[in-house]
PDB file of N, CA, C and O in Angstrom, chain B, residues numbered from 101:
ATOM      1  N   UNK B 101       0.827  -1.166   0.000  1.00  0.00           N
ATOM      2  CA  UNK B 101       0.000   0.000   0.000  1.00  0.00           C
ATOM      3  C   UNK B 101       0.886   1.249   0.000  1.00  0.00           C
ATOM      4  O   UNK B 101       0.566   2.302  -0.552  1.00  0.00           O
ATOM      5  N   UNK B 102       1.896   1.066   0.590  1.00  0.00           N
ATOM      6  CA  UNK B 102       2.400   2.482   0.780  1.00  0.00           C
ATOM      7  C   UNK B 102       3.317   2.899  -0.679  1.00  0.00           C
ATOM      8  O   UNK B 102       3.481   4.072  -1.014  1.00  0.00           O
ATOM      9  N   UNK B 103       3.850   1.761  -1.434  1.00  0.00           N
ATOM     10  CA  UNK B 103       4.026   1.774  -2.527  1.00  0.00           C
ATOM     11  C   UNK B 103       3.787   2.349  -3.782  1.00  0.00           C
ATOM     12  O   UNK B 103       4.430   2.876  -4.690  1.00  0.00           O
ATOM     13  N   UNK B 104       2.081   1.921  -3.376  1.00  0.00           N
ATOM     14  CA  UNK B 104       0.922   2.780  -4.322  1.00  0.00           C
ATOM     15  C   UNK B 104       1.390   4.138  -3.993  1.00  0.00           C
ATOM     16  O   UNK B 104       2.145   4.749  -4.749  1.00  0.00           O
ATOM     17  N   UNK B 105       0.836   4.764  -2.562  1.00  0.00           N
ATOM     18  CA  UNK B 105       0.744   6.164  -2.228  1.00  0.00           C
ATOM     19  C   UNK B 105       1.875   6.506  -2.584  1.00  0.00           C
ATOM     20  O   UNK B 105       1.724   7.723  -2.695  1.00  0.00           O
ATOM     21  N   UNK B 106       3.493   6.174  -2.990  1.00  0.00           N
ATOM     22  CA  UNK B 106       4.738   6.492  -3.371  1.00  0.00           C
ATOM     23  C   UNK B 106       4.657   6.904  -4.331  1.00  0.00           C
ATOM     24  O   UNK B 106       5.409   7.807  -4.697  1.00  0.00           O
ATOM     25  N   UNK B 107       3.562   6.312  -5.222  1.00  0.00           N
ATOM     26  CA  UNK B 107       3.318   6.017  -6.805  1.00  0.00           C
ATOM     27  C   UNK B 107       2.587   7.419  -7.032  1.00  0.00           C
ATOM     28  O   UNK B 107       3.276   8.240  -7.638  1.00  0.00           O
ATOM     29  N   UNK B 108       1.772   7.685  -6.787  1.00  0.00           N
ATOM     30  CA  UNK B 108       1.298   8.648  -6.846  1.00  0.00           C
ATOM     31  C   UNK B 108       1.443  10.075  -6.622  1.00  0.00           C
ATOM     32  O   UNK B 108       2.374  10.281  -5.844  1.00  0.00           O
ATOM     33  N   UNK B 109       0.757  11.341  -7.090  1.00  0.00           N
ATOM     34  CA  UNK B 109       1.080  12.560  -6.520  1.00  0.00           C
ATOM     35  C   UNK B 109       1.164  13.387  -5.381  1.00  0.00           C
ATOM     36  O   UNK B 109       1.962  14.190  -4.897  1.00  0.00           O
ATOM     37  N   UNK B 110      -0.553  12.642  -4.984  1.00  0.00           N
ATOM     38  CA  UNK B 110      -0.350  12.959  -3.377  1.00  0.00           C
ATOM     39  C   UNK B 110      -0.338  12.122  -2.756  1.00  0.00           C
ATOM     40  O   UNK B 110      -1.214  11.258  -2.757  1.00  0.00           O
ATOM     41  N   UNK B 111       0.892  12.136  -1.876  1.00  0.00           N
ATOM     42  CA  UNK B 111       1.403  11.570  -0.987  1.00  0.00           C
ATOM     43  C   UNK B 111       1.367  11.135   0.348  1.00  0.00           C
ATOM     44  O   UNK B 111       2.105  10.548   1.139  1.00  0.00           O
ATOM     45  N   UNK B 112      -0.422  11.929   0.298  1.00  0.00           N
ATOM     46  CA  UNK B 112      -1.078  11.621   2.069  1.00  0.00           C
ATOM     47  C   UNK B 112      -1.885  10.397   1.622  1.00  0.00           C
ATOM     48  O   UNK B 112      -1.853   9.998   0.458  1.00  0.00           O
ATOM     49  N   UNK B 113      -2.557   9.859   2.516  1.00  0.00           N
ATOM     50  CA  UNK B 113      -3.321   8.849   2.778  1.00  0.00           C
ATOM     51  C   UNK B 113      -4.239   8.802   2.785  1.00  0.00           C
ATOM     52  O   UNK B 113      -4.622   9.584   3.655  1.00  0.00           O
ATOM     53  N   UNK B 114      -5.020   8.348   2.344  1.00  0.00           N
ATOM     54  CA  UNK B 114      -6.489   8.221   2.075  1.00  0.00           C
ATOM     55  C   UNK B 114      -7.245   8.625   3.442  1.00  0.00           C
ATOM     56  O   UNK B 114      -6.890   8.131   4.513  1.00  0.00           O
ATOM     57  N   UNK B 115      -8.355   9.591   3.346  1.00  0.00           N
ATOM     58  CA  UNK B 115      -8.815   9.958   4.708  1.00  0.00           C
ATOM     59  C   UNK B 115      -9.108   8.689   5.338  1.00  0.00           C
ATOM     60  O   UNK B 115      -8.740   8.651   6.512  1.00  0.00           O
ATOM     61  N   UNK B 116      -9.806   7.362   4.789  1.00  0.00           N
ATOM     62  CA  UNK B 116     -10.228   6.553   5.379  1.00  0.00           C
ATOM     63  C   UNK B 116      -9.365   6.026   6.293  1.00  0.00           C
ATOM     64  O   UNK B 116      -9.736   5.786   7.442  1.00  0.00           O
ATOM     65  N   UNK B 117      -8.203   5.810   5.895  1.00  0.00           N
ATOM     66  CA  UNK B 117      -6.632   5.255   6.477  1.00  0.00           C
ATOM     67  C   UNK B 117      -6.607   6.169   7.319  1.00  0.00           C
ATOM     68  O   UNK B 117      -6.910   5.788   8.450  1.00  0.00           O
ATOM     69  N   UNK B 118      -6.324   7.407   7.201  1.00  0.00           N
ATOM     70  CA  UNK B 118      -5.880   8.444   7.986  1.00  0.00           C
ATOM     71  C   UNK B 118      -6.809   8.557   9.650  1.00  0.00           C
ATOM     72  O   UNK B 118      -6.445   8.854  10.788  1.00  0.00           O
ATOM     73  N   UNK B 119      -8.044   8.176   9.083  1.00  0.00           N
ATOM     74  CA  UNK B 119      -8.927   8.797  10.516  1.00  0.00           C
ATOM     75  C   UNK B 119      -9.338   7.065  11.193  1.00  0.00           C
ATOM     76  O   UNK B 119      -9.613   6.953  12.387  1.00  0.00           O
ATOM     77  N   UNK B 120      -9.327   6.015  10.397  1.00  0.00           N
ATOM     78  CA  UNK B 120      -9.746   5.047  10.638  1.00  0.00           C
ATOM     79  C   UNK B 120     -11.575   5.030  11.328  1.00  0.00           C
ATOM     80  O   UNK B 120     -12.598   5.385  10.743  1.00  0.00           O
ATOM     81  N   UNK B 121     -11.480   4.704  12.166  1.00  0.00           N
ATOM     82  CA  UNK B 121     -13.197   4.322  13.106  1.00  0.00           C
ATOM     83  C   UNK B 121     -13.687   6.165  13.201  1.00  0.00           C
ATOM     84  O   UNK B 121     -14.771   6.736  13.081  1.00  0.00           O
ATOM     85  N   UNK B 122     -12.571   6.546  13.416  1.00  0.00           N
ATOM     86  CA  UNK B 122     -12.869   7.690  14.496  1.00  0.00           C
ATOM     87  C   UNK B 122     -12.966   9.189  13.567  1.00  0.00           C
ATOM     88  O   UNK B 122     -11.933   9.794  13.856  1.00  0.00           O
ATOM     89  N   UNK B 123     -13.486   9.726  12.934  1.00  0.00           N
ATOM     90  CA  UNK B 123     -12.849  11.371  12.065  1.00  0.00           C
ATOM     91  C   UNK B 123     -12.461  12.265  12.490  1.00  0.00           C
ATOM     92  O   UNK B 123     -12.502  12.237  13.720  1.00  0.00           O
ATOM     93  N   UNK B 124     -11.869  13.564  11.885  1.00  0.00           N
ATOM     94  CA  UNK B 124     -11.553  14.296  12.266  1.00  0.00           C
ATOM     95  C   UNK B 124     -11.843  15.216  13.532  1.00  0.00           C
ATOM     96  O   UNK B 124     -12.692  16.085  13.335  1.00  0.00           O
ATOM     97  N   UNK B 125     -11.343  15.171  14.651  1.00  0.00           N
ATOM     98  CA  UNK B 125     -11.310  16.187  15.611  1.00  0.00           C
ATOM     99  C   UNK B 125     -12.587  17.414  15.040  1.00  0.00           C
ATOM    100  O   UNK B 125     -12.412  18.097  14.031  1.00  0.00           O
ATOM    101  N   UNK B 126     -13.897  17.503  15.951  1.00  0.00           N
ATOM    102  CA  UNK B 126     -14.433  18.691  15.363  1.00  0.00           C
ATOM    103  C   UNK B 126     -13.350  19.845  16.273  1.00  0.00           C
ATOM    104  O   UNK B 126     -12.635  19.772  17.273  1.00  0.00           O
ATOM    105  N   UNK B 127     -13.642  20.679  15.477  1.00  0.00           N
ATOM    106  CA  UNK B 127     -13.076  22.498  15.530  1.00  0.00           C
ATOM    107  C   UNK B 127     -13.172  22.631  17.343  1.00  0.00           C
ATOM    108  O   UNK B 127     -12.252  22.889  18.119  1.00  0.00           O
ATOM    109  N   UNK B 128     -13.807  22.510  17.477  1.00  0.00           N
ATOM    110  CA  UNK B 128     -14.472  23.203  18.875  1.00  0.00           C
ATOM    111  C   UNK B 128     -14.189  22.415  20.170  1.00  0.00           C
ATOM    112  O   UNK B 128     -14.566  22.855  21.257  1.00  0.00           O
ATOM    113  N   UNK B 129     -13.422  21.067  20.035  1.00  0.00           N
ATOM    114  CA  UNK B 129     -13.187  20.201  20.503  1.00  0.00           C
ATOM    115  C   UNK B 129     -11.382  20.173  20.713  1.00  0.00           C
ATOM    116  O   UNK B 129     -10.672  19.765  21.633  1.00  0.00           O
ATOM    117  N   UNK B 130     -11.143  20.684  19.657  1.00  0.00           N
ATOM    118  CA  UNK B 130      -9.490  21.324  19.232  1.00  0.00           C
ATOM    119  C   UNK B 130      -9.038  22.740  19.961  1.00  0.00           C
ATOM    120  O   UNK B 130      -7.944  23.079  20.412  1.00  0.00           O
ATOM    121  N   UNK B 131     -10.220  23.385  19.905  1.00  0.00           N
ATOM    122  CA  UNK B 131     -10.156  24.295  20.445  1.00  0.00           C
ATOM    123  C   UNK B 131     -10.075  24.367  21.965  1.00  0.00           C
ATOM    124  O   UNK B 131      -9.218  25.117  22.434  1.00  0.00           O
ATOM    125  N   UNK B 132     -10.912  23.635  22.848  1.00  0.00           N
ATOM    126  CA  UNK B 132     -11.205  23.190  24.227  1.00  0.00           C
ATOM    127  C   UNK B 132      -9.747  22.954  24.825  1.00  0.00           C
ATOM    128  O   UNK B 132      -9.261  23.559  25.780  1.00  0.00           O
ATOM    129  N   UNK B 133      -8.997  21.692  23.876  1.00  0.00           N
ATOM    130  CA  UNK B 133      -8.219  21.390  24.190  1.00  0.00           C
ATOM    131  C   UNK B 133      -7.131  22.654  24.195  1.00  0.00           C
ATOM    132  O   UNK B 133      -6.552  23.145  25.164  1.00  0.00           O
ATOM    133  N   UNK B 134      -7.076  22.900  23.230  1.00  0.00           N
ATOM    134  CA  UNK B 134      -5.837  24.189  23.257  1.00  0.00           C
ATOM    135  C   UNK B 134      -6.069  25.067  24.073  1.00  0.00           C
ATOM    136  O   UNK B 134      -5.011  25.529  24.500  1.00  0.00           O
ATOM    137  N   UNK B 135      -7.011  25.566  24.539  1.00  0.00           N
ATOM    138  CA  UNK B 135      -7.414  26.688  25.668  1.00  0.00           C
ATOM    139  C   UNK B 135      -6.500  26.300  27.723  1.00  0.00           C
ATOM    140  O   UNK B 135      -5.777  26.848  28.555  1.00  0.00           O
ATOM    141  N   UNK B 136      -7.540  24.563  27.403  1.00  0.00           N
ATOM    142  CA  UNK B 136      -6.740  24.117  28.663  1.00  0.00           C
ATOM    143  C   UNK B 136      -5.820  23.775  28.969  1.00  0.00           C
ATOM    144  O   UNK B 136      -5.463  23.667  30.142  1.00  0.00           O
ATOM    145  N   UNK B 137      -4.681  23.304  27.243  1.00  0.00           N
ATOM    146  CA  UNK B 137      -3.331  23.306  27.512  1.00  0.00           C
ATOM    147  C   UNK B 137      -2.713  24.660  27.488  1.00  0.00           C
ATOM    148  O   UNK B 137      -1.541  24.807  27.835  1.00  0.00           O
ATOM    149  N   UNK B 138      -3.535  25.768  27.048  1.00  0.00           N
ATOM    150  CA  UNK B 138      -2.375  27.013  27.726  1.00  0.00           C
ATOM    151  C   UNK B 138      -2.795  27.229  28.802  1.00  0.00           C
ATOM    152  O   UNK B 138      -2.045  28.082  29.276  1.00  0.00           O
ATOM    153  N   UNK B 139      -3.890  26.868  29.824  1.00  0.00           N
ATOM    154  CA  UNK B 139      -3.976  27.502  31.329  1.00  0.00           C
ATOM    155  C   UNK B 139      -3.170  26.541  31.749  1.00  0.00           C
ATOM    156  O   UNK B 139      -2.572  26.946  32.746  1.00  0.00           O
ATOM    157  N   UNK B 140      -2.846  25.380  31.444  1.00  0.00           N
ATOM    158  CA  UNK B 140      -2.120  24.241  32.457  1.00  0.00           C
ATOM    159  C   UNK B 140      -0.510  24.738  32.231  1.00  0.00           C
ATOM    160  O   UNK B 140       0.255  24.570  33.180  1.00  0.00           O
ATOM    161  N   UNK B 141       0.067  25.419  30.834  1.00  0.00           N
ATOM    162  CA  UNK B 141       1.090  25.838  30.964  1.00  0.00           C
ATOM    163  C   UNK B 141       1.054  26.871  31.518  1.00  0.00           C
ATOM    164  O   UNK B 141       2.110  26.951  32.146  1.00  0.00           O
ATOM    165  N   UNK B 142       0.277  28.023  31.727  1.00  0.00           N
ATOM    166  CA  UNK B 142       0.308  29.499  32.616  1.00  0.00           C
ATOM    167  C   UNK B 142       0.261  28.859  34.261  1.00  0.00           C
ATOM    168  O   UNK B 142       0.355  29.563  35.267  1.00  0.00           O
ATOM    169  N   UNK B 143       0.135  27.729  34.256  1.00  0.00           N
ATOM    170  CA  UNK B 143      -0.227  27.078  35.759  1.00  0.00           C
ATOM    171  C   UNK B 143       1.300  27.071  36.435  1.00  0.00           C
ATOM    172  O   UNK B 143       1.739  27.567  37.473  1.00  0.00           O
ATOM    173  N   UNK B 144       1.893  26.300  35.397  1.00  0.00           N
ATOM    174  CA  UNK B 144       3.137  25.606  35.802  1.00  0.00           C
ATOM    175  C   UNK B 144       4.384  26.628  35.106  1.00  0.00           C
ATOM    176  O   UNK B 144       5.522  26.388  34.701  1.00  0.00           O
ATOM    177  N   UNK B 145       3.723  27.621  35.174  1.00  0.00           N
ATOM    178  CA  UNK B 145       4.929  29.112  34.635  1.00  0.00           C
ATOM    179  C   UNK B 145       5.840  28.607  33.147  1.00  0.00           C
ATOM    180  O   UNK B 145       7.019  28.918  32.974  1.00  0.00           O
ATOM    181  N   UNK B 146       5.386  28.148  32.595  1.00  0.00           N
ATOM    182  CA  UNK B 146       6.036  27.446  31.261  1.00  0.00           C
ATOM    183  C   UNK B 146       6.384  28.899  30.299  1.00  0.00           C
ATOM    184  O   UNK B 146       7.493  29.025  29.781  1.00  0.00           O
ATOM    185  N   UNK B 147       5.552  29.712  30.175  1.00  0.00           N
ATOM    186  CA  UNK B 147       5.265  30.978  29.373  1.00  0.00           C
ATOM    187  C   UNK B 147       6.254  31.906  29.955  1.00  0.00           C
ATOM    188  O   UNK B 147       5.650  32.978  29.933  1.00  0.00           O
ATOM    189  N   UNK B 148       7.665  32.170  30.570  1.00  0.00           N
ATOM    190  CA  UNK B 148       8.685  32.973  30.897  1.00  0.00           C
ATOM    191  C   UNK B 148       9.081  34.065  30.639  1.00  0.00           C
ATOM    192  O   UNK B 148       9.892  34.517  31.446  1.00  0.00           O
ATOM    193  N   UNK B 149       8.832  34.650  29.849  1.00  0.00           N
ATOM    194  CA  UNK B 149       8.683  35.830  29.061  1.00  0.00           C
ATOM    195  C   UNK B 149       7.104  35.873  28.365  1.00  0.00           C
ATOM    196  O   UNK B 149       6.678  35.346  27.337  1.00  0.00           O
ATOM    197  N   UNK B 150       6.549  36.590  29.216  1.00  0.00           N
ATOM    198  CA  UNK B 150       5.328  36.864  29.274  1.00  0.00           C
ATOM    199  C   UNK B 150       4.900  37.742  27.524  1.00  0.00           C
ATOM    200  O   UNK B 150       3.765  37.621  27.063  1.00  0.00           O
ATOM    201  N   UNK B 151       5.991  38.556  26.778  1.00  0.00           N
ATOM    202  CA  UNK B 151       5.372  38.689  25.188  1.00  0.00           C
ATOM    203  C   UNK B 151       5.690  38.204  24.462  1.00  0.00           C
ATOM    204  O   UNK B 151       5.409  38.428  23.284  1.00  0.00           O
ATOM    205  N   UNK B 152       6.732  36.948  25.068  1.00  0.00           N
ATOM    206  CA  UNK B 152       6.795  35.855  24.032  1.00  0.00           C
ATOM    207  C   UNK B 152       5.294  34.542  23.754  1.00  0.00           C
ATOM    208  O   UNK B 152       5.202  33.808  22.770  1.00  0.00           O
ATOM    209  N   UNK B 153       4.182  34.604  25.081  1.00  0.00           N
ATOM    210  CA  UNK B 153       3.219  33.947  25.025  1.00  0.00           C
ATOM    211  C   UNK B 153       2.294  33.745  23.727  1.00  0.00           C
ATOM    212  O   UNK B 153       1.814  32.723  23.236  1.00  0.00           O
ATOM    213  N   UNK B 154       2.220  35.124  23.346  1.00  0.00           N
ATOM    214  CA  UNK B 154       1.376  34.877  21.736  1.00  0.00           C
ATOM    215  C   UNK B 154       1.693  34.207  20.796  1.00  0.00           C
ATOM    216  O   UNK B 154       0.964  33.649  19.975  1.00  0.00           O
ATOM    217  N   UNK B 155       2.977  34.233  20.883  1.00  0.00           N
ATOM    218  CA  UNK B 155       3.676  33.265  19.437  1.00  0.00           C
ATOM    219  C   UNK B 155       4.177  31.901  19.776  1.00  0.00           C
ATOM    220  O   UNK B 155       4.464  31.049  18.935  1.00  0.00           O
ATOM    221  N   UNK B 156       4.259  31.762  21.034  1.00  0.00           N
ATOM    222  CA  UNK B 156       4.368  30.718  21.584  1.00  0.00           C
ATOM    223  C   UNK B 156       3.075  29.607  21.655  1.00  0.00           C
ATOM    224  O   UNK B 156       3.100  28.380  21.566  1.00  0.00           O
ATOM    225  N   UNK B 157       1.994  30.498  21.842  1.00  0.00           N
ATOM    226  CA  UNK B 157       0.614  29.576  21.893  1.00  0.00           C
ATOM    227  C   UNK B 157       0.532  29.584  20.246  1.00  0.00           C
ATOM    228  O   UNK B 157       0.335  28.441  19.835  1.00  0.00           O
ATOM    229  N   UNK B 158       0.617  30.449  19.315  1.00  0.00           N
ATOM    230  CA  UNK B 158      -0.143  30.227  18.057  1.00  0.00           C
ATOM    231  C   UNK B 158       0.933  29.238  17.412  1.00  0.00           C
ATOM    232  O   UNK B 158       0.456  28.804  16.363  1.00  0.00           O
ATOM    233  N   UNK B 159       2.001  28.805  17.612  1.00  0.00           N
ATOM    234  CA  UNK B 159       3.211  28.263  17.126  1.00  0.00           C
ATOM    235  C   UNK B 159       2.553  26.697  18.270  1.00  0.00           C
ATOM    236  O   UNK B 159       2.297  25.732  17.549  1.00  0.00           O
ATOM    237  N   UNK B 160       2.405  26.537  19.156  1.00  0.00           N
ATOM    238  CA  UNK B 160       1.445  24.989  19.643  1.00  0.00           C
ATOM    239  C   UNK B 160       0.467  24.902  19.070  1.00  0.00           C
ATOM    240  O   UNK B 160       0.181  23.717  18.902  1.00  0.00           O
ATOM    241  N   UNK B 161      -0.275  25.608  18.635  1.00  0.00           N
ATOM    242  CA  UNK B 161      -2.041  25.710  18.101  1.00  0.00           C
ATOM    243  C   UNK B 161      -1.427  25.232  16.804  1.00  0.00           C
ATOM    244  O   UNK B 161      -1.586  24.023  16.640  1.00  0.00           O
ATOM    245  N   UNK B 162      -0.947  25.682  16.098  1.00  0.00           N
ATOM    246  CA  UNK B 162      -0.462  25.076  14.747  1.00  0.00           C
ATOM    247  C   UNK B 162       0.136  23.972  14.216  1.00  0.00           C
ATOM    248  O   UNK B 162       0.150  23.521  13.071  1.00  0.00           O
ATOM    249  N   UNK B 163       0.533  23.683  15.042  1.00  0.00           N
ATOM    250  CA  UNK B 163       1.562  22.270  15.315  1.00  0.00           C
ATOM    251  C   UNK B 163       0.673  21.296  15.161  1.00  0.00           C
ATOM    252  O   UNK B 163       0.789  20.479  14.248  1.00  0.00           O
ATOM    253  N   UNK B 164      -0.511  21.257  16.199  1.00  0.00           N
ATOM    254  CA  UNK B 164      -1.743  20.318  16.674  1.00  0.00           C
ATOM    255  C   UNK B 164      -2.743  20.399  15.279  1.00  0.00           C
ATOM    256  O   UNK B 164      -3.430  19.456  14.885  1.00  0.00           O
ATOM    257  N   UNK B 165      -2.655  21.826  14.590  1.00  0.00           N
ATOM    258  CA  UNK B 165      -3.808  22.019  13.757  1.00  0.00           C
ATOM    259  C   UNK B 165      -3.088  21.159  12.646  1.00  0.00           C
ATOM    260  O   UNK B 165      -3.677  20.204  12.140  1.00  0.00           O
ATOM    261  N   UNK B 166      -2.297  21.374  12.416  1.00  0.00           N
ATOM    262  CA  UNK B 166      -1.043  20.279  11.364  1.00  0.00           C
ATOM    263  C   UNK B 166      -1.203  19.229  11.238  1.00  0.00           C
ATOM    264  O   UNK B 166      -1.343  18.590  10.195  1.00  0.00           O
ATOM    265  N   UNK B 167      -1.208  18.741  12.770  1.00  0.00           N
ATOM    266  CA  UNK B 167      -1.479  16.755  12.901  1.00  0.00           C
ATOM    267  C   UNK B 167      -2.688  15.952  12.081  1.00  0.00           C
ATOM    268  O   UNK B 167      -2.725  14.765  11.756  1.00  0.00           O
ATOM    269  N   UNK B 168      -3.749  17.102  11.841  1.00  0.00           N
ATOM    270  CA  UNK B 168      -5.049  16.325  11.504  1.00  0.00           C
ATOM    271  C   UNK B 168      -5.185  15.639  12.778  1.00  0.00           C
ATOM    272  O   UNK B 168      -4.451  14.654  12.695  1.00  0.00           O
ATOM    273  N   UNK B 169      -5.737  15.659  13.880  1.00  0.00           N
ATOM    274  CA  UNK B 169      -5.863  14.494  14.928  1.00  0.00           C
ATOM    275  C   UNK B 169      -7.506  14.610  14.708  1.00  0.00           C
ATOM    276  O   UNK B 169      -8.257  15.408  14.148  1.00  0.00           O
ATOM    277  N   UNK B 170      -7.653  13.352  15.470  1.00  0.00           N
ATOM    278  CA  UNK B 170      -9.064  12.517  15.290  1.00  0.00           C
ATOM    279  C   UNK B 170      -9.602  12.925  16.312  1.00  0.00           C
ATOM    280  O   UNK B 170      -9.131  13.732  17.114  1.00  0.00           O
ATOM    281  N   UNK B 171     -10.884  12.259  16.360  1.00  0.00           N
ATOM    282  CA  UNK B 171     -11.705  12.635  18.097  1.00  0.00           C
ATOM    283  C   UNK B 171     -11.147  11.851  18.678  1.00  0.00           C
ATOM    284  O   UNK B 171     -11.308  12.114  19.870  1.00  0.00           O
ATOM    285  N   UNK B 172     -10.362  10.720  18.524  1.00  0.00           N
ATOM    286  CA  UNK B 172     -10.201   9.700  19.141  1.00  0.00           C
ATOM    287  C   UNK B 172      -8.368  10.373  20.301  1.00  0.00           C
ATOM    288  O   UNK B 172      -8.104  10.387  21.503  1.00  0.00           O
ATOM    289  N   UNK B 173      -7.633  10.777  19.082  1.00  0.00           N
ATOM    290  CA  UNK B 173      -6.869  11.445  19.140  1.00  0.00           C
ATOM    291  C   UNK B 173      -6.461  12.388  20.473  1.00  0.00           C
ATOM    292  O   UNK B 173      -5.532  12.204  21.259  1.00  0.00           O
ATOM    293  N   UNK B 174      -7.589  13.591  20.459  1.00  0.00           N
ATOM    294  CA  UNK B 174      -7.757  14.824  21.257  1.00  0.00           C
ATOM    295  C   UNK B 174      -8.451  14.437  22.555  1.00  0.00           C
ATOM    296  O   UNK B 174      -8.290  15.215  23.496  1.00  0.00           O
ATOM    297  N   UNK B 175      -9.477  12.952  22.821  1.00  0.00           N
ATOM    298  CA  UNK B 175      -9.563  12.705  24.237  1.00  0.00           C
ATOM    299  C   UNK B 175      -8.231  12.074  24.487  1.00  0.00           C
ATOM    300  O   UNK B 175      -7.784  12.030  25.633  1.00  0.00           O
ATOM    301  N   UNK B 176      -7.613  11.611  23.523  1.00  0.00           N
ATOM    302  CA  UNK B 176      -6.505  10.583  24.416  1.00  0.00           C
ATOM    303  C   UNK B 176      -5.503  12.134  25.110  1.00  0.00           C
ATOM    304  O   UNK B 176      -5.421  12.383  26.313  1.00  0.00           O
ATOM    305  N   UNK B 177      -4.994  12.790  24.240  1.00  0.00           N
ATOM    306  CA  UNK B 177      -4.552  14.068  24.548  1.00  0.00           C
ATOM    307  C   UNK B 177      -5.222  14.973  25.712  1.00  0.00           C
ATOM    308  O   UNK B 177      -4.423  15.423  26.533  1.00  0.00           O
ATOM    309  N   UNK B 178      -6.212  15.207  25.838  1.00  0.00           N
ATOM    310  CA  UNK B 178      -7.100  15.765  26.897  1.00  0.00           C
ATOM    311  C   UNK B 178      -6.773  14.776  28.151  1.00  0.00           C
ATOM    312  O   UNK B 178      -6.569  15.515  29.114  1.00  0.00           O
ATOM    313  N   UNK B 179      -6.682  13.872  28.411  1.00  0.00           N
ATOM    314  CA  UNK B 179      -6.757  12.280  29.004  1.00  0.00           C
ATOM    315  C   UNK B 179      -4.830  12.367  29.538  1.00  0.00           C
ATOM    316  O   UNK B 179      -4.478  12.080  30.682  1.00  0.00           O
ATOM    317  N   UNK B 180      -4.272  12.618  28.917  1.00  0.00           N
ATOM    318  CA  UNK B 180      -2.689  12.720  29.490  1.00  0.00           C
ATOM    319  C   UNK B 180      -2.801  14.454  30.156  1.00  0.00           C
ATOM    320  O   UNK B 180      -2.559  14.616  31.352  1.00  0.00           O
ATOM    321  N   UNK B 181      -3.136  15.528  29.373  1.00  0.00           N
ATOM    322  CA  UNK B 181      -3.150  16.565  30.013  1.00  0.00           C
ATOM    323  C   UNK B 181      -3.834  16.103  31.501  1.00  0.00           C
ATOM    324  O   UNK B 181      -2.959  15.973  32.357  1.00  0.00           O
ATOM    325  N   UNK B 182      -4.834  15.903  31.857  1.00  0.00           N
ATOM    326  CA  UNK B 182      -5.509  15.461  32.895  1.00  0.00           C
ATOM    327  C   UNK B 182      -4.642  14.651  33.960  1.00  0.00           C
ATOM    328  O   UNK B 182      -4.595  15.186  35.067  1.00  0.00           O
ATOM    329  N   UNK B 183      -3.967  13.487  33.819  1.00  0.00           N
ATOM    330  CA  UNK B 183      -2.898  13.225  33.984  1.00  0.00           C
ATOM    331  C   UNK B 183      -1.803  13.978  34.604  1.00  0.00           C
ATOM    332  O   UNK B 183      -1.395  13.824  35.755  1.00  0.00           O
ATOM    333  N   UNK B 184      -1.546  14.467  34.087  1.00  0.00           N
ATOM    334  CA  UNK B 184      -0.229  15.385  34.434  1.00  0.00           C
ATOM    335  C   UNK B 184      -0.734  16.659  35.307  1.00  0.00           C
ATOM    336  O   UNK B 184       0.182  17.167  35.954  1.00  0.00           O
ATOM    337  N   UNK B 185      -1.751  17.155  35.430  1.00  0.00           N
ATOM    338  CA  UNK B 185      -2.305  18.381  36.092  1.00  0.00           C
ATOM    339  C   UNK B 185      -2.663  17.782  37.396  1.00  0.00           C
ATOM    340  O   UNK B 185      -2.509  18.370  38.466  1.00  0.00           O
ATOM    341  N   UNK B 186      -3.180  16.508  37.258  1.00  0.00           N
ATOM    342  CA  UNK B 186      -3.641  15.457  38.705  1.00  0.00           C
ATOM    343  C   UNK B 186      -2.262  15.829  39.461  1.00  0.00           C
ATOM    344  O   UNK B 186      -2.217  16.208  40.631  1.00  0.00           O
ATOM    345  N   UNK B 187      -1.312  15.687  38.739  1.00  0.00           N
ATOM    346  CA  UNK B 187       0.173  14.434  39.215  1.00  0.00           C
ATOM    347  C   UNK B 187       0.679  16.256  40.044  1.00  0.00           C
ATOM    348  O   UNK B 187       1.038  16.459  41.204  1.00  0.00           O
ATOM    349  N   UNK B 188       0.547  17.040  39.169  1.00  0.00           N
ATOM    350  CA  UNK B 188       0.877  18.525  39.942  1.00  0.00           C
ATOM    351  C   UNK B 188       1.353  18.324  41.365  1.00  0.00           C
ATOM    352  O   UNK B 188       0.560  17.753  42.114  1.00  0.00           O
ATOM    353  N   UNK B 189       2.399  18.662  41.805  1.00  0.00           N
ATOM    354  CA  UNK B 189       2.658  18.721  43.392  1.00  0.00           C
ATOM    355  C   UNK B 189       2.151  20.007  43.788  1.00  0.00           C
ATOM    356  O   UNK B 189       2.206  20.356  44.967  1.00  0.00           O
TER     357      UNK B 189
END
């Protein structure tokens, strides 16, 4: 299979492959997530230079918007953030 996709022009994967059971992450769900991973980094002082924060969050927001992640994807992600905010000393 991957042969084929070699073979060809475009070089991504068939959405079906790509998202499997689960589709694309809705918008608003992507969004949720990105909101509570920048309060969990403003939590844990990650943001150090406080006017470097804007380009710092839109430069993570982009990264994630890049991945294509699934719904399946963004709870597992939501699900480790959760995780790690528990574990907080």
């Amino acid at each position: 299979m991957a042969y084929e996709w070699y073979c060809h022009d475009d070089a991504s994967a068939p959405a079906e492959m790509r998202y499997g059971q689960t589709g694309p992450a809705a918008r608003g769900d992507l969004i949720a997530y990105f909101e509570r991973l920048e309060a969990a980094l403003d939590d844990a002082g990650f943001f150090k230079a406080r006017e470097m924060r804007p380009t710092v969050v839109r430069n993570l927001r982009a990264m994630f918007a890049r991945a294509g992640l699934t719904d399946q994807e963004v709870r597992t992600l939501q699900g480790v953030l959760s995780a790690l905010i528990r574990r907080k000393p």
